[in-house]
C-alpha positions in Angstrom: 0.0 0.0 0.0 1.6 3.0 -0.6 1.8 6.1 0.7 -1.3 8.4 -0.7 -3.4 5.2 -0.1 -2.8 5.2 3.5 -3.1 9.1 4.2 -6.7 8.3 1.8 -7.9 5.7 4.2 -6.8 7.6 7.0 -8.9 10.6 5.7 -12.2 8.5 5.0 -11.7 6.6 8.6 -11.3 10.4 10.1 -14.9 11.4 7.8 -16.6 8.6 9.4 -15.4 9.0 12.6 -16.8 12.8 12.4 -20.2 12.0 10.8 -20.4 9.4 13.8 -20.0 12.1 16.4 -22.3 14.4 14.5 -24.9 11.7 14.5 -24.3 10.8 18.3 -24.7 14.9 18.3 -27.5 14.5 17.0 -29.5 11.5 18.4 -32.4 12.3 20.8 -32.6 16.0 19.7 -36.0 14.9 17.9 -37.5 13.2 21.2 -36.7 16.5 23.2 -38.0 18.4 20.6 -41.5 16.5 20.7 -41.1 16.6 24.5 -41.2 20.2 24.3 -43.9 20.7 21.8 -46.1 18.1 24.0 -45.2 20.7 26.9 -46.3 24.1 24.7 -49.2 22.3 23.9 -50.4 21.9 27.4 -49.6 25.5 28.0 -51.4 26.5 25.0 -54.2 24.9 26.2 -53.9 26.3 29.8 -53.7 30.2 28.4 -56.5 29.5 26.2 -58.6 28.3 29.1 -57.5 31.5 30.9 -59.1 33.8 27.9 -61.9 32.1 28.7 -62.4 32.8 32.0 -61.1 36.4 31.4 -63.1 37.0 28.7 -66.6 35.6 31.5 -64.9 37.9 34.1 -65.1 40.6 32.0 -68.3 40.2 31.0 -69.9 39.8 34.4 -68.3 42.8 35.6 -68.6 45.3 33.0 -72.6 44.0 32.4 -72.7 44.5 35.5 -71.6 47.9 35.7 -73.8 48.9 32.5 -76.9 47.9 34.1 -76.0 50.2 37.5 -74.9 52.6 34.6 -78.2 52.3 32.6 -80.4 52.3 35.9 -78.3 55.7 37.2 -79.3 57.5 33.4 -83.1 56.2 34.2 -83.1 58.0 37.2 -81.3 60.7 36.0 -83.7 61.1 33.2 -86.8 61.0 35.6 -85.4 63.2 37.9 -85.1 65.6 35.2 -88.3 65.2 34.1 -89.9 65.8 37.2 -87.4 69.0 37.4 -89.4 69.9 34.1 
């Protein structure tokens, strides 16, 4: 074998040897990745709940307030009227 063969073989062996370490790199990134998307989806699903019960708090208390708002310009307006 001569010389240029060797340094070849030596080459390839050192290729393989780095696209081994890339892989092992690379092995389990997908699993995490899925662990983490399981995780945002659970936490999307928790802040969308949340809107919800924002979005019903919000509504009890400002209907709430429009009614006392409405009933105030009632009396308001009859108050007035009797003014008149």
């Amino acid at each position: 074998m001569s010389q240029s063969e060797i340094t070849l073989i030596s080459i390839a062996e050192s290729i393989d040897d780095l696209a081994r370490m890339v892989k092992d790199g690379f092995d389990g990134v997908d699993k995490r990745l899925s662990d983490h998307d399981k995780r945002l989806d659970k936490i999307d699903g928790r802040l969308d709940k949340m809107d919800g019960r924002l979005d019903r708090i919000e509504l009890l208390a400002f209907g709430d307030y429009r009614r006392r708002i409405e009933r105030l310009e009632d009396e308001v307006f009859k108050q007035k009227s009797m003014a008149t």
